[in-house]
Biotite code that builds the C-alpha atoms (Angstrom):
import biotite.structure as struc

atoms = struc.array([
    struc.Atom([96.364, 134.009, 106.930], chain_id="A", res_id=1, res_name="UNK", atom_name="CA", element="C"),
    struc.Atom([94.827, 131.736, 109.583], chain_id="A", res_id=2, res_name="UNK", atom_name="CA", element="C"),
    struc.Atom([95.953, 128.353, 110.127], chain_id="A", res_id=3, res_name="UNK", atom_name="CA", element="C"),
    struc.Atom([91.880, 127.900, 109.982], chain_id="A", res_id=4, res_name="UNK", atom_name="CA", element="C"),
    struc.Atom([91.563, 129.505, 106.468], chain_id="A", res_id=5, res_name="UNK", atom_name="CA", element="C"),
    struc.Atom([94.727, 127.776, 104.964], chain_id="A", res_id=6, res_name="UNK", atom_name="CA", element="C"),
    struc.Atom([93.000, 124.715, 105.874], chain_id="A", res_id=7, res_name="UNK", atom_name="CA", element="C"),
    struc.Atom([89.830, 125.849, 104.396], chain_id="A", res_id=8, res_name="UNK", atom_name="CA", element="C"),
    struc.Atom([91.655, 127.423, 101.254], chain_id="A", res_id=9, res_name="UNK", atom_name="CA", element="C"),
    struc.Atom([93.207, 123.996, 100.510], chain_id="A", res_id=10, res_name="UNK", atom_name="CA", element="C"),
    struc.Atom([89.900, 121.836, 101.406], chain_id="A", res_id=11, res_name="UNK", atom_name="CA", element="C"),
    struc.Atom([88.571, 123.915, 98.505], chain_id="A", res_id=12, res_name="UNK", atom_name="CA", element="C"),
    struc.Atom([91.519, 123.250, 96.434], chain_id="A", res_id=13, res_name="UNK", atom_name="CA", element="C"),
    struc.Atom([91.339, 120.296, 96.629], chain_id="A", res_id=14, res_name="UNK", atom_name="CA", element="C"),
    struc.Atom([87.698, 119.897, 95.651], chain_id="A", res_id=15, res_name="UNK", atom_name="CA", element="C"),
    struc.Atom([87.540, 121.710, 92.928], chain_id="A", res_id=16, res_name="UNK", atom_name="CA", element="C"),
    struc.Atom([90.875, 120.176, 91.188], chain_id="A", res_id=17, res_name="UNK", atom_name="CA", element="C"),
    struc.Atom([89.301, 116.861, 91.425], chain_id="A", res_id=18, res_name="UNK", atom_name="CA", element="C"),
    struc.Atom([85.854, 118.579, 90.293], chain_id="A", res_id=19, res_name="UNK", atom_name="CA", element="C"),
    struc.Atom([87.913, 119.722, 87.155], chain_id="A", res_id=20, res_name="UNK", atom_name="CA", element="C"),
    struc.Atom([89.619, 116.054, 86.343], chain_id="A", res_id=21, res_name="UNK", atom_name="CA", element="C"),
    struc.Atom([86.187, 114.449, 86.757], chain_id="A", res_id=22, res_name="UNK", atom_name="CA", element="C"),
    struc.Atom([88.395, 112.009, 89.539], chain_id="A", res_id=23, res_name="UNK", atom_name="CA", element="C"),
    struc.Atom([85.243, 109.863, 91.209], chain_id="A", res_id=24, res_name="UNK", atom_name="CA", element="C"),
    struc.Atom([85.083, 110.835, 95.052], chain_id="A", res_id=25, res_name="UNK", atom_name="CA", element="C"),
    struc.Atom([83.130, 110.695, 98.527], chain_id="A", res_id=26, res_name="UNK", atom_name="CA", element="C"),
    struc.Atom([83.673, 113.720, 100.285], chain_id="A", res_id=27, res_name="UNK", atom_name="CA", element="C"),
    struc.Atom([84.017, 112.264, 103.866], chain_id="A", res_id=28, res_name="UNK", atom_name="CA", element="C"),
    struc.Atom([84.064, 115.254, 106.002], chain_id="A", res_id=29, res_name="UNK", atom_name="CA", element="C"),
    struc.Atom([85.407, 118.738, 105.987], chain_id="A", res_id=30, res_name="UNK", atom_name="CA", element="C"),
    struc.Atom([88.934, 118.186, 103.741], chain_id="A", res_id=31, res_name="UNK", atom_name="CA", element="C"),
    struc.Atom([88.382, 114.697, 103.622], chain_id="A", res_id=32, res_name="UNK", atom_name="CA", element="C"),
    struc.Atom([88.347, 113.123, 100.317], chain_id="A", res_id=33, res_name="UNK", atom_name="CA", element="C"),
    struc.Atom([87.659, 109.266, 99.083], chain_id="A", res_id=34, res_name="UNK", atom_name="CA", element="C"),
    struc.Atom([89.508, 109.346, 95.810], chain_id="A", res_id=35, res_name="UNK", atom_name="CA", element="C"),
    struc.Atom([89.042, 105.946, 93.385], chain_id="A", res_id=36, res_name="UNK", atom_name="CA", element="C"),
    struc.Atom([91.076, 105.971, 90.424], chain_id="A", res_id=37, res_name="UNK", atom_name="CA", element="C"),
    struc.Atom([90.854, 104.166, 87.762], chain_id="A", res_id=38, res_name="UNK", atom_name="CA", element="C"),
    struc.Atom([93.926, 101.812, 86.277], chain_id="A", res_id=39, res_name="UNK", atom_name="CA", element="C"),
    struc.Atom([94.481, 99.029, 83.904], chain_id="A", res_id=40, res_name="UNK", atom_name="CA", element="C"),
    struc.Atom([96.565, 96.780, 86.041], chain_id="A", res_id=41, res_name="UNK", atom_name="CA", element="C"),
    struc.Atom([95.276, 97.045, 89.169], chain_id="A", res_id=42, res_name="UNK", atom_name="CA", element="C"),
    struc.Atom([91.890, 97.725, 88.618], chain_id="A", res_id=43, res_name="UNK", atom_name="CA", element="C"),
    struc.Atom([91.457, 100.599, 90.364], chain_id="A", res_id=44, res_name="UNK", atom_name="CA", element="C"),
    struc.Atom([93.404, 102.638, 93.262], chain_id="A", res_id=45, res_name="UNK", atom_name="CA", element="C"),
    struc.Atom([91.373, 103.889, 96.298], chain_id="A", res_id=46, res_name="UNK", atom_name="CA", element="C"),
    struc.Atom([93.665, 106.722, 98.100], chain_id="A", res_id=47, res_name="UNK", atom_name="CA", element="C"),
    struc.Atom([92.557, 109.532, 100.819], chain_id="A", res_id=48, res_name="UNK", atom_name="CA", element="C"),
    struc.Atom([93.065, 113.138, 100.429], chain_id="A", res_id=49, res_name="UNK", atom_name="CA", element="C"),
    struc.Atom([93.158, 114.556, 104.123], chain_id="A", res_id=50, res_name="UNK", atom_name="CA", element="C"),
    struc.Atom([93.510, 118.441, 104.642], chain_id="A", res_id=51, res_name="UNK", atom_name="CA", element="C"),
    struc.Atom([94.835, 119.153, 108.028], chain_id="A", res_id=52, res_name="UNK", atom_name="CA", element="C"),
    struc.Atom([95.853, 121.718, 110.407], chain_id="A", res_id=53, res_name="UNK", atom_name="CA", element="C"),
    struc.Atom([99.263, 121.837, 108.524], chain_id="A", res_id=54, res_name="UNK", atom_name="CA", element="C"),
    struc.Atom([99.532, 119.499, 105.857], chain_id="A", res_id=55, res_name="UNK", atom_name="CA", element="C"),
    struc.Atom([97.496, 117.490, 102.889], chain_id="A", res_id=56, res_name="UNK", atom_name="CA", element="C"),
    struc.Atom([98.524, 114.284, 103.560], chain_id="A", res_id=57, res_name="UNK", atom_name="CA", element="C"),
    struc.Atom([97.317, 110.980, 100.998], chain_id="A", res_id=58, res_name="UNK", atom_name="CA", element="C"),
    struc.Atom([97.473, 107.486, 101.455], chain_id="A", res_id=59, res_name="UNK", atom_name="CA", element="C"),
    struc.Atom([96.591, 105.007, 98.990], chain_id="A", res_id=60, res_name="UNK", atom_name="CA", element="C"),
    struc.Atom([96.227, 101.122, 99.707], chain_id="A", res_id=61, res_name="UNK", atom_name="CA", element="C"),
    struc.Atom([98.309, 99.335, 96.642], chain_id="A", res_id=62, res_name="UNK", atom_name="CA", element="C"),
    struc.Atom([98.986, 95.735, 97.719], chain_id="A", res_id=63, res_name="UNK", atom_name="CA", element="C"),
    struc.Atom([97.960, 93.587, 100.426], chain_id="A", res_id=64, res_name="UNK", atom_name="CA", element="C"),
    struc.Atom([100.977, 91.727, 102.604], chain_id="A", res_id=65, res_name="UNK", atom_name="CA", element="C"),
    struc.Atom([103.653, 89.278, 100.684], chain_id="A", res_id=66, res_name="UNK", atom_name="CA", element="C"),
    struc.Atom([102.565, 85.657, 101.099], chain_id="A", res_id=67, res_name="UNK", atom_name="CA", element="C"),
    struc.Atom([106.218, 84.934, 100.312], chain_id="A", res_id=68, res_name="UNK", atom_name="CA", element="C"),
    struc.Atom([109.727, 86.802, 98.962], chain_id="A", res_id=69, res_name="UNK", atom_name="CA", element="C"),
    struc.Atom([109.246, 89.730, 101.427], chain_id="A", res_id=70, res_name="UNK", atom_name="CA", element="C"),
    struc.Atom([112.939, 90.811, 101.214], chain_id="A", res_id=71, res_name="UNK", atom_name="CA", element="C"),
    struc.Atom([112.371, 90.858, 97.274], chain_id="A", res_id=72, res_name="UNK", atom_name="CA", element="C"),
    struc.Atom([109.679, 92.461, 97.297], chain_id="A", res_id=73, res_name="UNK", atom_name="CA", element="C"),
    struc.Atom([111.148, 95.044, 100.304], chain_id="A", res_id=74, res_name="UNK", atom_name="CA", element="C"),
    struc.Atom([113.754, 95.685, 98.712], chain_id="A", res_id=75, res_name="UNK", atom_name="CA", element="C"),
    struc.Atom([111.892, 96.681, 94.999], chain_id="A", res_id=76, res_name="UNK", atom_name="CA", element="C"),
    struc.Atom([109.845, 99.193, 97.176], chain_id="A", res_id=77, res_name="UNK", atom_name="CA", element="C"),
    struc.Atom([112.894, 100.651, 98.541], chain_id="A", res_id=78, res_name="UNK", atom_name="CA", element="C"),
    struc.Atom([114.757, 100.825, 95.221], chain_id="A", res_id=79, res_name="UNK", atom_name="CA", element="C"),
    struc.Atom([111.554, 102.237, 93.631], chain_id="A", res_id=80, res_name="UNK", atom_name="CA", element="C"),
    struc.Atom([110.878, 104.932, 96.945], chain_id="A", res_id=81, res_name="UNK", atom_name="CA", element="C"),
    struc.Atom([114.065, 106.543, 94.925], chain_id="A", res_id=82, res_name="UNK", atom_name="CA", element="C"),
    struc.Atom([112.192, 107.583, 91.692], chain_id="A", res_id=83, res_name="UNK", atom_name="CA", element="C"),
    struc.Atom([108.601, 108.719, 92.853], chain_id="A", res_id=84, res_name="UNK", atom_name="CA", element="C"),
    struc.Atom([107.655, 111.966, 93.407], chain_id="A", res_id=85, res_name="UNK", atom_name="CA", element="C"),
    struc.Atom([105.993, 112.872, 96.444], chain_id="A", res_id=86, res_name="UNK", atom_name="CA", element="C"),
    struc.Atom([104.997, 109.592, 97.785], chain_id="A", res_id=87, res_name="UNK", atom_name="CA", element="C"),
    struc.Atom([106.465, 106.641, 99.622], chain_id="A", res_id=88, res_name="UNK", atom_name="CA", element="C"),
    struc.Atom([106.170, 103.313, 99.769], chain_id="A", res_id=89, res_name="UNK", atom_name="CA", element="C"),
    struc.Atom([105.202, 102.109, 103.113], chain_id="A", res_id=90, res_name="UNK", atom_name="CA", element="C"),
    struc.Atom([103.955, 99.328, 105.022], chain_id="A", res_id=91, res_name="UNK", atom_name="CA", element="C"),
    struc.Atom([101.073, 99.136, 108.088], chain_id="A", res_id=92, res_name="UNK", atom_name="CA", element="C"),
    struc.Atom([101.078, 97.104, 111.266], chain_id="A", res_id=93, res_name="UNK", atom_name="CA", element="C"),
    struc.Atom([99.946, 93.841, 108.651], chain_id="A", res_id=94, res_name="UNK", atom_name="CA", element="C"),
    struc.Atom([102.318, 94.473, 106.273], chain_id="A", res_id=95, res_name="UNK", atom_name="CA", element="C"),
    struc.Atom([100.299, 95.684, 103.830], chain_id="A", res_id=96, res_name="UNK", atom_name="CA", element="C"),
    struc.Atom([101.652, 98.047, 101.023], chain_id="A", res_id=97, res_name="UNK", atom_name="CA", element="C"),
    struc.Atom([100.431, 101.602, 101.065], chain_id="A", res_id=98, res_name="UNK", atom_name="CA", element="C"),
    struc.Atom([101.872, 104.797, 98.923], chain_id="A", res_id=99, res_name="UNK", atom_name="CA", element="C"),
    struc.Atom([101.986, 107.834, 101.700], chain_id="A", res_id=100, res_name="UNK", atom_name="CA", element="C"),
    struc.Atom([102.998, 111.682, 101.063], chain_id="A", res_id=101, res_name="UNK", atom_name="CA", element="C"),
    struc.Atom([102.552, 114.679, 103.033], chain_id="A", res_id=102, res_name="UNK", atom_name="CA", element="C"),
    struc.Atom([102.670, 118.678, 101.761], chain_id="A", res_id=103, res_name="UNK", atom_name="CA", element="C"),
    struc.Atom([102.324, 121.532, 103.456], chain_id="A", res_id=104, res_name="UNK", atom_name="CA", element="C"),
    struc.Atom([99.499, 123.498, 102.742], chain_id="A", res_id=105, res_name="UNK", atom_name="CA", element="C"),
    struc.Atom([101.145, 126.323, 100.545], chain_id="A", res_id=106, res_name="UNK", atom_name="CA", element="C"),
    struc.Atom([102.393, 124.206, 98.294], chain_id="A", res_id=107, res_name="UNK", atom_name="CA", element="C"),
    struc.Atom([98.478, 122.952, 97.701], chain_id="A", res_id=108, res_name="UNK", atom_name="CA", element="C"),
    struc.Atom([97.519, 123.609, 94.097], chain_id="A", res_id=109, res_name="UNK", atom_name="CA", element="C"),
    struc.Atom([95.530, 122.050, 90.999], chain_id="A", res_id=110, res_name="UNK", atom_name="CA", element="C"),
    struc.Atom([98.638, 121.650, 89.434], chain_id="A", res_id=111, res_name="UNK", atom_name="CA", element="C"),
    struc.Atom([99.933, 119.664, 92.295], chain_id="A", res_id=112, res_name="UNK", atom_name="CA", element="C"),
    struc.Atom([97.266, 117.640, 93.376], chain_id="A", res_id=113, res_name="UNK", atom_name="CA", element="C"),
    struc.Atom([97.486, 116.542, 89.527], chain_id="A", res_id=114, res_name="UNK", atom_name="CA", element="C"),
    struc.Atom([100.824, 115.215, 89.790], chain_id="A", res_id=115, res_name="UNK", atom_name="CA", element="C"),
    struc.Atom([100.226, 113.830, 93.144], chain_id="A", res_id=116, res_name="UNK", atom_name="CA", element="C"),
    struc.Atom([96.980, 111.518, 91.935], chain_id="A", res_id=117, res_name="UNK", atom_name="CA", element="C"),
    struc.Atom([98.917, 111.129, 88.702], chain_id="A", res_id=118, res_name="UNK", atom_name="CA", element="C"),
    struc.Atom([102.134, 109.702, 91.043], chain_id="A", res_id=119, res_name="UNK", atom_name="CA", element="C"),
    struc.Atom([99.944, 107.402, 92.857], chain_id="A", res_id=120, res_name="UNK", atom_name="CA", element="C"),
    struc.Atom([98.102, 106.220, 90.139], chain_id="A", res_id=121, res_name="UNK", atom_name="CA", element="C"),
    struc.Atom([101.203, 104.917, 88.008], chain_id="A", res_id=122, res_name="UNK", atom_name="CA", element="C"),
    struc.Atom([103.030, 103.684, 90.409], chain_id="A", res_id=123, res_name="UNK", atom_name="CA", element="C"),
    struc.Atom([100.235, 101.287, 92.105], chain_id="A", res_id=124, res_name="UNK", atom_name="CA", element="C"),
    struc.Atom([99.070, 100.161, 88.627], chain_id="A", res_id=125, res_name="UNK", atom_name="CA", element="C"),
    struc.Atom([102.459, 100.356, 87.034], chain_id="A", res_id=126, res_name="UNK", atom_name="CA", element="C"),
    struc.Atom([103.666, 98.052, 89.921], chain_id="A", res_id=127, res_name="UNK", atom_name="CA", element="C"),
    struc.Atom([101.047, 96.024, 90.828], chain_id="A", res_id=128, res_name="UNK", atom_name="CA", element="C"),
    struc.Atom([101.578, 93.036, 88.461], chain_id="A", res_id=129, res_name="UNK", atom_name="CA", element="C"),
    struc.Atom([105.764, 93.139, 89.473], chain_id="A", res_id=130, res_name="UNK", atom_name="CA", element="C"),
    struc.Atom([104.475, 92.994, 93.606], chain_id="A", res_id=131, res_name="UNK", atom_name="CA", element="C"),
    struc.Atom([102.187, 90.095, 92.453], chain_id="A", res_id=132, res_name="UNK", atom_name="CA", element="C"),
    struc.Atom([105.118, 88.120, 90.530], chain_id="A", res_id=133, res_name="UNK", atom_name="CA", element="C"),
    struc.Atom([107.446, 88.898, 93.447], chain_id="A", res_id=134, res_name="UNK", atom_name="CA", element="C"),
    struc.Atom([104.919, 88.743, 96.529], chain_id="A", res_id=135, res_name="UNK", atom_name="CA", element="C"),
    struc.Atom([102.591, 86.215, 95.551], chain_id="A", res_id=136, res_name="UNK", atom_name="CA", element="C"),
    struc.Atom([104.064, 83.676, 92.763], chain_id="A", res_id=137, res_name="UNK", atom_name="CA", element="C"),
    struc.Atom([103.334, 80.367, 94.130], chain_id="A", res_id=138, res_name="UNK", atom_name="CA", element="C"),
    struc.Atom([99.884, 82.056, 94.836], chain_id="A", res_id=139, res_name="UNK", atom_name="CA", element="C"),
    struc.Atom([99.205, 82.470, 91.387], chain_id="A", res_id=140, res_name="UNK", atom_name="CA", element="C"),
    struc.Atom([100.741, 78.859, 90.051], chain_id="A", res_id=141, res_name="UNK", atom_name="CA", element="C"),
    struc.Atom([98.074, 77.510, 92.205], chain_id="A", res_id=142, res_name="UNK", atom_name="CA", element="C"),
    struc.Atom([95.468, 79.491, 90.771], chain_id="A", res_id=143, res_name="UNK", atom_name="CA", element="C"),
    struc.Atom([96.827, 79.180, 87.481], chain_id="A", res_id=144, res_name="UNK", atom_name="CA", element="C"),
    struc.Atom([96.648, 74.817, 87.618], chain_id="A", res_id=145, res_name="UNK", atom_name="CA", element="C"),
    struc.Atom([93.193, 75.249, 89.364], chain_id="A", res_id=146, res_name="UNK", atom_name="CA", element="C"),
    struc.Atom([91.508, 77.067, 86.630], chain_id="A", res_id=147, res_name="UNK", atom_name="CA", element="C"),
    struc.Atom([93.439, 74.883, 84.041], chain_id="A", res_id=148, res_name="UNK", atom_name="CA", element="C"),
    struc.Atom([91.592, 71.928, 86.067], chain_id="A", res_id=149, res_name="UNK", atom_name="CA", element="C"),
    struc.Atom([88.223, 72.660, 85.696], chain_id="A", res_id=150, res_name="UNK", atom_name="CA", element="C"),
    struc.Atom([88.497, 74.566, 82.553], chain_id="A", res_id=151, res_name="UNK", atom_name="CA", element="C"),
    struc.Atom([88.276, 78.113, 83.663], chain_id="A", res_id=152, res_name="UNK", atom_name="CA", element="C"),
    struc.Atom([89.099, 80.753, 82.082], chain_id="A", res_id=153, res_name="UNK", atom_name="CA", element="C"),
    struc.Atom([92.907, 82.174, 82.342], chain_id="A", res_id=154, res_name="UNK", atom_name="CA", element="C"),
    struc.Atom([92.334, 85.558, 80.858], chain_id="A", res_id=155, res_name="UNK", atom_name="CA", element="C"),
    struc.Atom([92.846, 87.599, 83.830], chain_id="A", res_id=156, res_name="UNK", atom_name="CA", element="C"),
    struc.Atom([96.048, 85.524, 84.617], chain_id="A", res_id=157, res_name="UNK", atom_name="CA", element="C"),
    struc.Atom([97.460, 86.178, 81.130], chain_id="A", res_id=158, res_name="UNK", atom_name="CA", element="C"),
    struc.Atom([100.384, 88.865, 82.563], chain_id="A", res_id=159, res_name="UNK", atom_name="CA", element="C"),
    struc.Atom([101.540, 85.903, 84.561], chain_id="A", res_id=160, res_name="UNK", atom_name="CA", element="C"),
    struc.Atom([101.821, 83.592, 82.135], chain_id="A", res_id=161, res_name="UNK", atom_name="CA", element="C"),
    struc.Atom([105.752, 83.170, 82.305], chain_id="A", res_id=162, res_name="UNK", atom_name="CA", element="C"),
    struc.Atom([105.495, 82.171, 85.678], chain_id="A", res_id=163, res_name="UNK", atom_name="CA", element="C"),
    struc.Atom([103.811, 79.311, 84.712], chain_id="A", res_id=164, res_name="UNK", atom_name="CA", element="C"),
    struc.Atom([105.625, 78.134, 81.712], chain_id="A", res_id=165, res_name="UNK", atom_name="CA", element="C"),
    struc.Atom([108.756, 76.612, 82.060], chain_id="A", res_id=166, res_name="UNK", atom_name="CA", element="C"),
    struc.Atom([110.723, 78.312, 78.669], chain_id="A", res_id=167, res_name="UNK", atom_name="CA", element="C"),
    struc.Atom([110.707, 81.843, 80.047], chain_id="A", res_id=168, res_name="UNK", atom_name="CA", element="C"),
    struc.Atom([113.741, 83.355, 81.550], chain_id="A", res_id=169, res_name="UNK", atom_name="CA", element="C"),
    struc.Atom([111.835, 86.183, 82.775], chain_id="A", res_id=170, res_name="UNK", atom_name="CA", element="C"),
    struc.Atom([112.206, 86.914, 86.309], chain_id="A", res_id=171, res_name="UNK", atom_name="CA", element="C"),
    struc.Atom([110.041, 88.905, 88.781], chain_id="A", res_id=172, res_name="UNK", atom_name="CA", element="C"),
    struc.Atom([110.816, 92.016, 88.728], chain_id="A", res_id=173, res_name="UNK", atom_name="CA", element="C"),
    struc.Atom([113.529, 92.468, 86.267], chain_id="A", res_id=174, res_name="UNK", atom_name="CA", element="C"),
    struc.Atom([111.250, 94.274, 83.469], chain_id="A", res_id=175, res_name="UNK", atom_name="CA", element="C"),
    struc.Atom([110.961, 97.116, 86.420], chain_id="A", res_id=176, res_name="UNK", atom_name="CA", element="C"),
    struc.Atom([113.981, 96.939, 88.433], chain_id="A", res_id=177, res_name="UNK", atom_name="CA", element="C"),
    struc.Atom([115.856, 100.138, 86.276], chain_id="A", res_id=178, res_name="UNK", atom_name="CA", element="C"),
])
């Protein structure tokens, strides 16, 4: 098989597996795919699904860049790089957090591409709120004593809550850090 009609093979793949979940997408291009998926967390996860020459490569954007604890929250990504399947945490030239894989085109399949959207989807949204506590704690006390001060609603701030409140022993990242 061509290296044109592997490419074309997978673009089609690819398609039609997110076709069959009913996953929301732009179509960008030949193989290019705007995926938006939908969490509880983080409200939703945008990721690209790029066929190339060689590979199907994805890259979702999870978290933007630490306002503070950046070796905490370094080294959770790290530690939790060990557990995911097909994907890596990563970081661009802002320091923004971003979930990367590549595969090679035979190994492109429905069953795959499942896994792979499945992969991204639980770890941005299952980590989102522990990067927040780590990254971006002060961040939210300041939020937090703002909306108390003009009597705005907290409900969105709820998960945080322990931050905030001086009886917890919780700490960032130790509900997660397995």
């Amino acid at each position: 098989m061509s290296s044109s009609d592997a490419v074309a093979r997978a673009d089609e793949t690819v398609r039609a597996a997110l076709d069959a979940a009913e996953v929301p997408y732009d179509r960008r291009g030949a193989g290019v795919y705007f995926v938006t998926l939908p969490g509880t967390k983080k409200l939703q996860t945008n990721a690209w699904l790029v066929v190339r020459e060689h590979s199907l490569a994805v890259e979702a954007f999870v978290c933007r860049r630490p306002d503070e604890a950046h070796e905490d929250v370094y080294r959770f990504l790290l530690r939790r790089n060990a557990k995911l399947y097909g994907v890596a945490y990563t970081l661009d030239s802002a320091g923004d957090i971003y979930l990367v894989g590549r595969f090679g085109l035979g190994t492109v399949s429905a069953e795959e591409i499942d896994k792979l959207l499945g992969q991204v989807l639980e770890t941005a949204d299952g980590d989102f709120n522990t990067l927040l506590e780590l990254g971006f704690a002060s961040s939210i006390r300041r939020e937090w004593d703002w909306r108390v001060s003009r009597g705005e609603s907290l409900a969105n701030l709820q998960a945080f809550k322990h931050l905030v409140e001086p009886s917890g022993d919780h700490e960032p990242g130790a509900l997660t850090d397995d």
